[in-house]
C-alpha positions as a printed NumPy array, in Angstrom:
array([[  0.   ,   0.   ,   0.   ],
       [  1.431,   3.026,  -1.03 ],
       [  2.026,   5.395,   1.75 ],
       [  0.812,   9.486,   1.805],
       [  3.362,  10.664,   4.595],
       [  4.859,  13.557,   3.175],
       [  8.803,  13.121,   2.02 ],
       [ 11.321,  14.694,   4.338],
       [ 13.327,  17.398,   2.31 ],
       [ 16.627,  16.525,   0.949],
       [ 20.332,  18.129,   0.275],
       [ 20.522,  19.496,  -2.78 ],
       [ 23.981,  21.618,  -3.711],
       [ 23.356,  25.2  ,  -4.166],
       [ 25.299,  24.835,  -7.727],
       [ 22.561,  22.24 ,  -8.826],
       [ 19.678,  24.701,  -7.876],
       [ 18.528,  27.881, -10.461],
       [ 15.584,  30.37 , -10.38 ],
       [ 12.402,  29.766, -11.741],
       [ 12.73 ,  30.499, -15.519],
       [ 10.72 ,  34.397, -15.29 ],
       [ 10.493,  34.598, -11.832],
       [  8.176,  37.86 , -11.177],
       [  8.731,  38.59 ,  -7.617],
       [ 12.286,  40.932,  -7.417],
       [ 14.873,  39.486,  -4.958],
       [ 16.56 ,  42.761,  -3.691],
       [ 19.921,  42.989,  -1.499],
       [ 18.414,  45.3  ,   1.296],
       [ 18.459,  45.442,   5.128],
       [ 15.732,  42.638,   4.887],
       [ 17.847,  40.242,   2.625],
       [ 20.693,  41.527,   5.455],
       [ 19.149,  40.183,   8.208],
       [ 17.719,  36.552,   6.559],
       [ 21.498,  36.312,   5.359],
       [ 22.85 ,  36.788,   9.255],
       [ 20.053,  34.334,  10.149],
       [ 21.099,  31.567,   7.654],
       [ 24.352,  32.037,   8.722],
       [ 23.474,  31.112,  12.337],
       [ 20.713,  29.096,  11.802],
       [ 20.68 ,  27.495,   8.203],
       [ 17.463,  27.189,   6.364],
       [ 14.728,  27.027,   8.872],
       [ 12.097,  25.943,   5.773],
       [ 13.054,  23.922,   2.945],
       [ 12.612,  25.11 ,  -0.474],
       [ 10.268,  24.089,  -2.71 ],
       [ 11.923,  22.718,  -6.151],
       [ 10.735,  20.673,  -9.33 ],
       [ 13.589,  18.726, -11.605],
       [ 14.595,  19.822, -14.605],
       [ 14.538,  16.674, -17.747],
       [ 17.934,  15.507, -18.467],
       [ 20.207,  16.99 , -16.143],
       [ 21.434,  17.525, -12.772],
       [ 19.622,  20.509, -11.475],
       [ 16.448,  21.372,  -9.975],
       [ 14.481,  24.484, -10.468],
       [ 12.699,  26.643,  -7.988],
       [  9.736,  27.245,  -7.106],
       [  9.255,  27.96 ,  -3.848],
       [ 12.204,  30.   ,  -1.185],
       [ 14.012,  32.323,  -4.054],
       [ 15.132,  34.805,  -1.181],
       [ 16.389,  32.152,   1.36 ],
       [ 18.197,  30.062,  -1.855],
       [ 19.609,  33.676,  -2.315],
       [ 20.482,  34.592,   1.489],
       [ 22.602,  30.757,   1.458],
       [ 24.524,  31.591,  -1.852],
       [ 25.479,  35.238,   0.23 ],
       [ 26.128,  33.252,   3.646],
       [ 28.256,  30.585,   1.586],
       [ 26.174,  27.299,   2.301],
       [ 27.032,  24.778,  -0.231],
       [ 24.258,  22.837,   0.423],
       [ 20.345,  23.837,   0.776],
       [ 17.581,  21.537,   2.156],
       [ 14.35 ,  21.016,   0.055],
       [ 11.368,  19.489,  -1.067],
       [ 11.282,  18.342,  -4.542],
       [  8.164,  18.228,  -6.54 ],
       [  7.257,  16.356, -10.13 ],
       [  5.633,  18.866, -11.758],
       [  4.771,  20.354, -15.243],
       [  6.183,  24.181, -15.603],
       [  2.777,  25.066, -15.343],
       [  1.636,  23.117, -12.458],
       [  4.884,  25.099, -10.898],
       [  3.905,  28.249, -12.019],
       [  0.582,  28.104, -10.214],
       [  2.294,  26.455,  -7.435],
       [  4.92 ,  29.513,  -7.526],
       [  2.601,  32.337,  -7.723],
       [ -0.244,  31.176,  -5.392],
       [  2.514,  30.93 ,  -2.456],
       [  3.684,  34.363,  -2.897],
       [  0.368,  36.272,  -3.757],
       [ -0.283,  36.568,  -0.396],
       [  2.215,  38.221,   1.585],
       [  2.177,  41.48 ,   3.241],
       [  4.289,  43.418,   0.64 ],
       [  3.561,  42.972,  -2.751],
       [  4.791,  45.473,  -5.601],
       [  2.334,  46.492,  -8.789],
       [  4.629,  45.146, -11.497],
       [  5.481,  41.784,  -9.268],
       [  1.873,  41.183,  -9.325],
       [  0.874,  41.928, -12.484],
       [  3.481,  39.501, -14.16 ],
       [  2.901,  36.615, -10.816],
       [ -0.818,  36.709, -12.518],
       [  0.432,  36.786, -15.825],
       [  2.08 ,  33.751, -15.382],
       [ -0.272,  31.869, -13.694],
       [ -2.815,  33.156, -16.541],
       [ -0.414,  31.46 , -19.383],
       [ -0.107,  28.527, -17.308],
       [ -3.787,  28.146, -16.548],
       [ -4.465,  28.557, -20.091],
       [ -2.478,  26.541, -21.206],
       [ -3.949,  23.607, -19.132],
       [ -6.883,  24.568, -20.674],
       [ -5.806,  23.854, -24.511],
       [ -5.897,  20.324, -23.365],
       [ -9.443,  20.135, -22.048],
       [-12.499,  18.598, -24.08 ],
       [-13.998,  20.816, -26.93 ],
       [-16.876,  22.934, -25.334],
       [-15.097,  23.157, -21.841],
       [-13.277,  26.1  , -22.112],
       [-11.568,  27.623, -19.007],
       [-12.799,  31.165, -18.146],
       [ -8.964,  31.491, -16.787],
       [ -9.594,  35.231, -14.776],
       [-12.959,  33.945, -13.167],
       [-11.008,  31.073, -11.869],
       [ -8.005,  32.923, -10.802],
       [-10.199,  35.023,  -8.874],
       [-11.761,  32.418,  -6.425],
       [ -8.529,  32.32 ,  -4.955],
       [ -6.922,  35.526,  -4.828],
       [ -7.725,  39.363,  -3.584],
       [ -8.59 ,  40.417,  -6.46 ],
       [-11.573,  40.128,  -8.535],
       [-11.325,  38.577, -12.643],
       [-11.394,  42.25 , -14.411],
       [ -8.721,  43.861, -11.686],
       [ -6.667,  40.431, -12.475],
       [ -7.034,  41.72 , -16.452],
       [ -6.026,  45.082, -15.196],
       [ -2.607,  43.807, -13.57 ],
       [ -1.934,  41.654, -16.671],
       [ -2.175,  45.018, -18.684],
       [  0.779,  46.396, -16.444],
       [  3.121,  43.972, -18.246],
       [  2.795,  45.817, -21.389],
       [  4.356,  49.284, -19.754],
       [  8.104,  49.773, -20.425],
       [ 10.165,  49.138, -17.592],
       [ 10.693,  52.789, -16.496],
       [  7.369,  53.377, -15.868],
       [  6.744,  50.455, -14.299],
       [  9.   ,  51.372, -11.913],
       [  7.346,  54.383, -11.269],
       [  4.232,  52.982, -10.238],
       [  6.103,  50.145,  -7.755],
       [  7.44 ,  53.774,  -6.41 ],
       [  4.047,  55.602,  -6.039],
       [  4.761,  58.267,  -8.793],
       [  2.098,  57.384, -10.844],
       [ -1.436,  56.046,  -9.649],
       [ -2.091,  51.83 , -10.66 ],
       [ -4.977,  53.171, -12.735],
       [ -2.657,  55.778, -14.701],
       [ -0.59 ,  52.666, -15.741],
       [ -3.255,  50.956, -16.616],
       [ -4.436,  53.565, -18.85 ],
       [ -0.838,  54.38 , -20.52 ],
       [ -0.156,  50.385, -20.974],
       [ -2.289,  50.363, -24.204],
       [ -0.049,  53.026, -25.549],
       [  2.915,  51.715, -27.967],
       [  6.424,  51.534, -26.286],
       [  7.797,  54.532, -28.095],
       [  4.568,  57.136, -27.112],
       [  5.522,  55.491, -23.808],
       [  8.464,  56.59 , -23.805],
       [  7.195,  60.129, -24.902],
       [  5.264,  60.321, -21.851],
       [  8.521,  59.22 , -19.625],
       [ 10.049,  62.441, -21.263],
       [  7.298,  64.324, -20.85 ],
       [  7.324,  63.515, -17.214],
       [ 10.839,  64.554, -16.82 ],
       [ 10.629,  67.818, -18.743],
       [  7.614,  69.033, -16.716],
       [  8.623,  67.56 , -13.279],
       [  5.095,  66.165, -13.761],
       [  2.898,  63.1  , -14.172],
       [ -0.355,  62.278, -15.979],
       [ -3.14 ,  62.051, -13.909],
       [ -5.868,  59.577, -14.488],
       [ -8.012,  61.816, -16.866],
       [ -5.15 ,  62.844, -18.91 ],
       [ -3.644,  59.196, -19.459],
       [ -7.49 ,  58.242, -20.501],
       [ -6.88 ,  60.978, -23.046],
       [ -4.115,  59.753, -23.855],
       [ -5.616,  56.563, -24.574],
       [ -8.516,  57.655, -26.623],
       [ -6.444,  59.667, -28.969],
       [ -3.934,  56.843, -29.501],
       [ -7.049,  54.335, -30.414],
       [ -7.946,  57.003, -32.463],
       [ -4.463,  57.237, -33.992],
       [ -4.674,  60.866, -33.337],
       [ -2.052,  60.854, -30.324],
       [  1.646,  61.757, -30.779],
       [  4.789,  63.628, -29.28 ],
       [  3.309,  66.902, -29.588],
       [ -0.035,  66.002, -28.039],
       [  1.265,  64.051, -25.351],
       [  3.276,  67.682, -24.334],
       [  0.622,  69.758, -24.773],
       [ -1.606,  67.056, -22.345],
       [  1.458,  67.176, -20.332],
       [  1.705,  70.872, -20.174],
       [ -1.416,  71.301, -18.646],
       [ -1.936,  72.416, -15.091],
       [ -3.574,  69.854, -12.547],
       [ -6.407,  70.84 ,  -9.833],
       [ -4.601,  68.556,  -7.772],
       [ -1.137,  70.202,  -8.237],
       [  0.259,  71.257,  -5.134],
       [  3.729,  72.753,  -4.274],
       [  6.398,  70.207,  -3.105],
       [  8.802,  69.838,  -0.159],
       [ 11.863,  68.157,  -0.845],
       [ 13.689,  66.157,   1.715],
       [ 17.569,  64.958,   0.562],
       [ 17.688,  60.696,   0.675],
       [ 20.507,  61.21 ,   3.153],
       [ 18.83 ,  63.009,   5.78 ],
       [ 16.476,  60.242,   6.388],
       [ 19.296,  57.503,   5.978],
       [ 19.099,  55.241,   9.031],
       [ 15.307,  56.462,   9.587],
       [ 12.943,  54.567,   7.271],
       [ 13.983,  50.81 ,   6.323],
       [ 15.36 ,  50.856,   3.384],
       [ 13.299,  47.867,   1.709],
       [ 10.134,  50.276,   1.782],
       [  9.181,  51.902,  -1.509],
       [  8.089,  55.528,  -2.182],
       [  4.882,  55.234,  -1.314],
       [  5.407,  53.428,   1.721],
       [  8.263,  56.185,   2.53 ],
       [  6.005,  58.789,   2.541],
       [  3.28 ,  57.213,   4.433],
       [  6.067,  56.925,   7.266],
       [  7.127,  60.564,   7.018],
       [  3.327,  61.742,   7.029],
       [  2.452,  59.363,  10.66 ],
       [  5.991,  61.164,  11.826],
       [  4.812,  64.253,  11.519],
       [  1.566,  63.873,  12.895],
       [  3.067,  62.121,  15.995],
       [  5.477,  64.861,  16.316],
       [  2.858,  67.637,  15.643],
       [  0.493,  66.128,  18.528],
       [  3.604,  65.985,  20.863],
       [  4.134,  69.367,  20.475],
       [  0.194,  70.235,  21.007],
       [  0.547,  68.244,  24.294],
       [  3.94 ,  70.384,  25.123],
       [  2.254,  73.671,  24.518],
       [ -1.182,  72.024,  26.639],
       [  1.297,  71.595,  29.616],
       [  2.424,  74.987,  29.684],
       [ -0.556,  77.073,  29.996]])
């Protein structure tokens, strides 16, 4: 009788072990990487990593523990314990994105390509089902994630912006429905925007990336609109305070993102503004 206890994880060398082939979550060397790297260093890995093998040779791919396989190649382990799965790629990249999806911080472009992947690989299963049976892959994606099947559509959009602005959004610049708006825009108008931005110390909001939108389905948008939409003064414009990086060096982790930055600067202030009201209170 075959048996359903769970295997126990084995060695496998770190030189034997690569990334999942388009990986969409980023593995960054910050103070959190820092501190799993001084833990596997004391410790070792705590979890064991989740891989599949690859056909006809020696290695094993990942699917599961990218960050801890990358805090043991920094703390020098040669070996790496871990659970290994027979599995399609696509089976793995459902496995792969449905354990990440989840945690606490997620960026905008890591999402939007975690569901694009699962999307191919759902689809894919799908090719192989009975005529008439066809998989409504967002509706199905949805049952088990946060989001509902047309937001999943709108973070699949995301991986048609160029890189720059995608990294604007994962840094609050520019709002997740502004992307969503400029993604249908070819790369090179993209990239007309991104210059736009930079020569107006600006970016689009929401109604003017719609416009932008409309006029390029239109095939009526190009560099010279896109300034002139650009140019335009915002009602929600506001004047700016600048604070120089190095001032808050040491302050704010440095694994946060803009957004998140600026949320923690905002709940300083207020803290320190109702310590102050409590201060002048005292001495009345």
């Amino acid at each position: 009788m075959k048996s359903n206890k769970p295997k126990a994880p084995v060695m496998i060398p770190v030189e034997n072990l690569v990334p999942f082939d388009g990986h969409p979550y980023k593995v960054l060397d910050d103070d959190s990487m820092n501190d799993l790297t001084e833990s596997v260093q004391d410790n070792g890995i705590m979890e064991p990593i989740i891989v599949r093998p690859l056909e006809d040779t020696d290695n094993y791919e990942i699917i599961s523990g990218h960050r801890r396989y990358h805090a043991a190649k920094k703390a020098g382990l040669r070996e790496v314990p871990a659970f290994i799965r027979a599995v399609s790629r696509d089976e793995a990249a459902i496995m792969l994105v449905d354990s990440n999806l989840h945690r606490e911080r997620i960026l905008p472009s890591e999402k939007a390509f975690a569901y694009k992947l699962k999307y191919e690989a759902l689809s894919h299963q799908g090719t192989s089902r009975q005529l008439g049976a066809k998989l409504r892959t967002s509706e199905e994606m949805a049952e088990t994630a946060d989001d509902s099947a047309r937001q999943i559509q709108r973070y699949i959009r995301l991986t048609n912006l160029i890189p720059e602005l995608l990294d604007m959004m994962d840094e609050g610049k520019i709002a997740f429905s502004v992307g969503v708006e400029l993604s249908f825009l070819d790369d090179q108008l993209q990239y007309d925007v991104l210059n736009a931005c930079e020569e107006n110390d600006n970016t689009p909001s929401y109604a003017q990336a719609v416009r932008m939108h409309k006029a390029h389905t239109a095939g009526e948008l190009d560099r010279d609109e896109i300034d002139a939409i650009m140019c335009e003064a915002k009602a929600n414009q506001r004047d700016k305070v600048t604070i120089p990086l190095d001032r808050l060096k040491g302050k704010i982790p440095g694994s946060y993102t803009v957004q998140q930055q600026q949320d923690f600067i905002v709940k300083a202030v207020d803290h320190y503004y109702r310590y102050l009201q409590k201060q002048r209170d005292q001495t009345r």
